[in-house]
C-alpha positions as CSV (number, residue, x, y, z in Angstrom):
1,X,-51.5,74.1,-11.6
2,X,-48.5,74.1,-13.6
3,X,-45.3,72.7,-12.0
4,X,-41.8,74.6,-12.4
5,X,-38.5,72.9,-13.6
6,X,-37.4,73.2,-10.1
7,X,-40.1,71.2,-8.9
8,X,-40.2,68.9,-11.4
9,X,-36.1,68.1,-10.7
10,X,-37.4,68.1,-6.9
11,X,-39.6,65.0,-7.7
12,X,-36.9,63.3,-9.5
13,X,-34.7,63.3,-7.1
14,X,-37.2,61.9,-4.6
15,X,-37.5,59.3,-7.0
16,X,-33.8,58.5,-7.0
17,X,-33.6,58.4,-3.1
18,X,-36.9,56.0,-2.8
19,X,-35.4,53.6,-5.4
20,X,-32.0,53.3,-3.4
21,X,-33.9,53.0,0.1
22,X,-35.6,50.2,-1.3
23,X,-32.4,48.4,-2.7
24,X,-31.1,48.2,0.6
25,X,-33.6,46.1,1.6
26,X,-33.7,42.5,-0.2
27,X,-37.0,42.2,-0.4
28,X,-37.1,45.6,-2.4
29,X,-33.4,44.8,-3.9
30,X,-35.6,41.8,-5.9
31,X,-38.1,43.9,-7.0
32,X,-35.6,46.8,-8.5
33,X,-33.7,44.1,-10.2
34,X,-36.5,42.4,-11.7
35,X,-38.1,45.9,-13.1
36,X,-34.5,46.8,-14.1
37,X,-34.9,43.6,-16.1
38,X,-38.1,43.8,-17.3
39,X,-37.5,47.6,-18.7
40,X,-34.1,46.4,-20.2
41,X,-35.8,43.3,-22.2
42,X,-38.3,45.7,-23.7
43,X,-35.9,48.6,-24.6
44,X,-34.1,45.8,-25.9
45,X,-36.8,43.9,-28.2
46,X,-39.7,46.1,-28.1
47,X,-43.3,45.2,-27.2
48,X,-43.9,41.9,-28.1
49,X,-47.1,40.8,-30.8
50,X,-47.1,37.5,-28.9
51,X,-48.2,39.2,-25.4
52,X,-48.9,35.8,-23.9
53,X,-45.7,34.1,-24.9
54,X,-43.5,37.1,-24.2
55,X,-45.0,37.5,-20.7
56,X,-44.4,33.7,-19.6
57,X,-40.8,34.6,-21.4
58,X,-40.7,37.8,-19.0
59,X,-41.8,36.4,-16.0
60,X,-39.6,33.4,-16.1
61,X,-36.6,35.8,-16.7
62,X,-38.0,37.6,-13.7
63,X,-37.3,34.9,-11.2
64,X,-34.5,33.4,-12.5
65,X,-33.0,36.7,-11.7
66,X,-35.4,36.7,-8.2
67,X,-34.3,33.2,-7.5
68,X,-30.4,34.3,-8.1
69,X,-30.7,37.2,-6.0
70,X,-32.5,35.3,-2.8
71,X,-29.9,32.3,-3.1
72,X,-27.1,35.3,-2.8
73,X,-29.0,36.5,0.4
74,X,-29.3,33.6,2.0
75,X,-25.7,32.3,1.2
76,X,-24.5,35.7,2.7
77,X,-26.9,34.8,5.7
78,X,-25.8,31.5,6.1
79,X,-22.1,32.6,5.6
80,X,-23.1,35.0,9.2
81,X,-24.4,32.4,11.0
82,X,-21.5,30.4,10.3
83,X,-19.1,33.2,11.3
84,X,-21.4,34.0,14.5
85,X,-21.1,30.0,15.3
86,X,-17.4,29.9,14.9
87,X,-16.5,33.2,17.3
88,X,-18.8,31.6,19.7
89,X,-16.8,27.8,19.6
90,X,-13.8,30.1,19.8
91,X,-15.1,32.0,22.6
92,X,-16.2,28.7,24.3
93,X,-12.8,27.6,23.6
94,X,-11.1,30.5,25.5
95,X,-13.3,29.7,28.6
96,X,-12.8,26.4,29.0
97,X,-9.0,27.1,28.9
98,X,-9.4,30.0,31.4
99,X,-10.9,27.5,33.4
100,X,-8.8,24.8,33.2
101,X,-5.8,27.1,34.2
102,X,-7.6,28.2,37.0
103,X,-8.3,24.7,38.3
104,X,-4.9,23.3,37.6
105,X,-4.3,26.6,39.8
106,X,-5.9,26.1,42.6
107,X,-4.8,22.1,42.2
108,X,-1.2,23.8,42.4
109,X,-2.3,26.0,45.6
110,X,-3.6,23.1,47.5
111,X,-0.7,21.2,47.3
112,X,1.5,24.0,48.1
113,X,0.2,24.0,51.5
114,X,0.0,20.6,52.4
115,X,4.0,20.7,51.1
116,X,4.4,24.0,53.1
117,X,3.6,21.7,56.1
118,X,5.4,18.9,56.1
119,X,8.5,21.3,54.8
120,X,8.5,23.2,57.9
121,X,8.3,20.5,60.1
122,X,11.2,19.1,58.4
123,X,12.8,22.1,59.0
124,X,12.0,22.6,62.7
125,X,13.7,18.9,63.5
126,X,16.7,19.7,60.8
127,X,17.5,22.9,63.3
128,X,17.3,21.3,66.2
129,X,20.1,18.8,64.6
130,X,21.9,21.9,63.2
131,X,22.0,23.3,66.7
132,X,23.6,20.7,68.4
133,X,26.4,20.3,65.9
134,X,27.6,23.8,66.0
135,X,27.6,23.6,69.9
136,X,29.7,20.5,70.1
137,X,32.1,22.0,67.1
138,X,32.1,25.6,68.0
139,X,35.5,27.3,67.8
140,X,35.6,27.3,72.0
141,X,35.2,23.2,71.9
142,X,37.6,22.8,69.0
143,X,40.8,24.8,70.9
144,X,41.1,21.3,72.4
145,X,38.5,19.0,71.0
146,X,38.1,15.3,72.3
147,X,38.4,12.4,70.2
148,X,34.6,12.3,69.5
149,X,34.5,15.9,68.7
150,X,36.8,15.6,65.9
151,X,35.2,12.5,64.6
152,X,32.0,14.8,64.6
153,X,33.8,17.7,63.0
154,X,35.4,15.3,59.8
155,X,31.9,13.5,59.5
156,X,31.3,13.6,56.1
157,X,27.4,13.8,56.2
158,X,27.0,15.1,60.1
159,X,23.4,16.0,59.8
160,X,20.3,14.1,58.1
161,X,19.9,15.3,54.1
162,X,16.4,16.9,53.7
163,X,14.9,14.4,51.9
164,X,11.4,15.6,52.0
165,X,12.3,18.8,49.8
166,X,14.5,17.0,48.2
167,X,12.2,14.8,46.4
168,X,9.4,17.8,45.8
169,X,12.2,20.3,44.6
170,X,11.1,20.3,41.1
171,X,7.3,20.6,42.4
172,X,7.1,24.1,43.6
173,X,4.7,25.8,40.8
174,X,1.9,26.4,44.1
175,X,4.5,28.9,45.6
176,X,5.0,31.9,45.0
177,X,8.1,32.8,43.0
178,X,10.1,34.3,46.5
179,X,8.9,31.2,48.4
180,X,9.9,28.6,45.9
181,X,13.9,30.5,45.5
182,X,14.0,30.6,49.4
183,X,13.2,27.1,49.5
184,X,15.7,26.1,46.9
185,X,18.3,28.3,48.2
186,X,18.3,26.5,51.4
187,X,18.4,23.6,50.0
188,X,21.7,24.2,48.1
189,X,23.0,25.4,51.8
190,X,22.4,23.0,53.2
191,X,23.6,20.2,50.9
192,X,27.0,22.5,50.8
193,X,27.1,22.4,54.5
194,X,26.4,18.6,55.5
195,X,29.7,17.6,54.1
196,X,32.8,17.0,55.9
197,X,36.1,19.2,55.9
198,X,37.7,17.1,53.7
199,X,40.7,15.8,56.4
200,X,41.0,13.4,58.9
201,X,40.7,13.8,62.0
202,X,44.2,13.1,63.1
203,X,45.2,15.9,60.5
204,X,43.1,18.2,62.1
205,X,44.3,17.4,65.6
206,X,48.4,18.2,64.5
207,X,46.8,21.8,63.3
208,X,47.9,24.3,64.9
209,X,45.4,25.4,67.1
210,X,44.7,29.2,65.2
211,X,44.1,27.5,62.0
212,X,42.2,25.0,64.0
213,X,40.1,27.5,65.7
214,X,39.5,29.8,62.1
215,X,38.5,26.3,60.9
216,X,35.4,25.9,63.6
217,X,34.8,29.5,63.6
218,X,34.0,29.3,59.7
219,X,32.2,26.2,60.1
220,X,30.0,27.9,63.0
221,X,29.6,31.3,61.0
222,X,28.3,29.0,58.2
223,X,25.7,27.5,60.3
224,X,24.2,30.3,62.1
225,X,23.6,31.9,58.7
226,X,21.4,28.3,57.9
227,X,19.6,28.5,61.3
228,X,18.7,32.0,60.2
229,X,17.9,30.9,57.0
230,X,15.7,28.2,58.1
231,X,13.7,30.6,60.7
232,X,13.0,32.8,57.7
233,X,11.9,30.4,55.6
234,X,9.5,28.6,57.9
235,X,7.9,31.9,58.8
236,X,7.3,32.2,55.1
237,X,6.0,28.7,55.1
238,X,3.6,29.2,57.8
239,X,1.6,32.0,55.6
240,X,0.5,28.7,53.3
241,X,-1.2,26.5,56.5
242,X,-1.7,28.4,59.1
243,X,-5.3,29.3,58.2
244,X,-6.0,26.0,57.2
245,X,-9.0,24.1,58.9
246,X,-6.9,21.4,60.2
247,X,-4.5,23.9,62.1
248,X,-5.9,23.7,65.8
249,X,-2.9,25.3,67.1
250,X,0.8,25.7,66.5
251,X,3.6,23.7,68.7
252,X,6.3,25.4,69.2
253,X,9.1,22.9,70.4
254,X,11.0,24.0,73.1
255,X,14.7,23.7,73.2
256,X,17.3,22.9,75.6
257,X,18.4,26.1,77.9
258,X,22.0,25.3,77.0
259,X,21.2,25.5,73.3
260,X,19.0,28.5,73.9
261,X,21.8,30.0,75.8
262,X,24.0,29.5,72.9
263,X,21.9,30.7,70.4
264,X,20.0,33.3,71.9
């Protein structure tokens, strides 16, 4: 049965896509190149007279050409695997810096909350002290203060420093950001506030007594806003320890009824 030009173009074409589908694959990619090579030695120098000769000739073209084209697949497959094998050290990498963040973290955490402890405590005995100055300077005592009043009032350090925060003022990473700038903000306060007027006490006592009383009743404003400060601040405190498995209980410490009184 005769075939028609359009059939005939049909089958070439078929041809055409079969030859590419094979290229893609190596194993086929050899085989094109070495029949590519073979057709383009004979178109070049004809058939041979020497068949035996030319065909050892051919064939060791062949697979030089073979032996080129797998080297340049497996380099390409080698060249993966080392890519894959890199993105994996990276990505090994990453982790073990994730992790390492995470467990300096929780490092930071822990110690946060045994420093949370010990800074509330310090704070609960540094109010108590703060209490009992104001009441002995407050502008009522200092209209006609004693001897020992005055000396109190002038002290220049009145009240014991907060040495435990002190020293652990520059280790607050565990605490959260609020926590940390209360603590620090006290602090300062604090230090402003344990410091004495800057006169003696006989000066003081030839002051009139509505400078003298302005005097106590600035001193005293000043410290109620610390004792406030401080009852925020251990409340905030608390939220690090009170959960903690070595927390049987809270003790609150009761104060005097004449301080309550007074600061009720």
């Amino acid at each position: 049965m005769p075939i028609s030009p359009k059939g005939d173009q049909q089958m070439v074409r078929n041809r055409w896509l079969a030859a590419f589908s094979a290229i893609r694959n190596p194993i086929g990619f050899l085989l094109v190149g070495g029949a590519v090579g073979i057709a383009g030695t004979v178109a070049f120098m004809g058939f041979p007279m020497n068949r035996s000769a030319e065909a050892a000739a051919w064939a060791s073209a062949v697979a030089t050409i073979a032996a080129v084209l797998a080297a340049l697949h497996v380099a390409k497959g080698q060249i993966n695997v080392a890519r894959e094998a890199a993105d994996g050290e990276q990505k090994n990498a990453r982790e073990l810096q994730a992790n390492d963040r995470e467990h300096s973290r929780q490092l930071q955490r822990t110690k946060a909350v045994r420093m949370a402890h010990a800074f509330s405590r310090e704070l609960v005995f540094a109010r108590r002290d703060l209490m009992i100055l104001l009441a002995n300077v407050r502008p009522a005592v200092m209209q006609n203060p004693s001897d020992e009043i005055l000396a109190v009032f002038v002290n220049s350090r009145p009240l014991p420093e907060l040495s435990l925060i002190e020293r652990f003022a520059d280790q607050l990473d565990g605490f959260e950001d609020a926590d940390a700038f209360s603590i620090l903000t006290l602090l300062s306060a604090w230090q402003n506030f344990n410091r004495g007027p800057g006169m003696s006490a006989n000066a003081i006592s030839l002051l009139p007594m509505d400078r003298r009383a302005r005097m106590a009743e600035n001193r005293f404003t000043h410290g109620r806003a610390i004792l406030a400060a401080i009852d925020r601040l251990v409340n905030q405190l608390a939220n690090y320890y009170e959960n903690h498995e070595a927390m049987e209980g809270m003790v609150v410490e009761e104060l005097p009824p004449e301080l309550a009184q007074l600061f009720r």
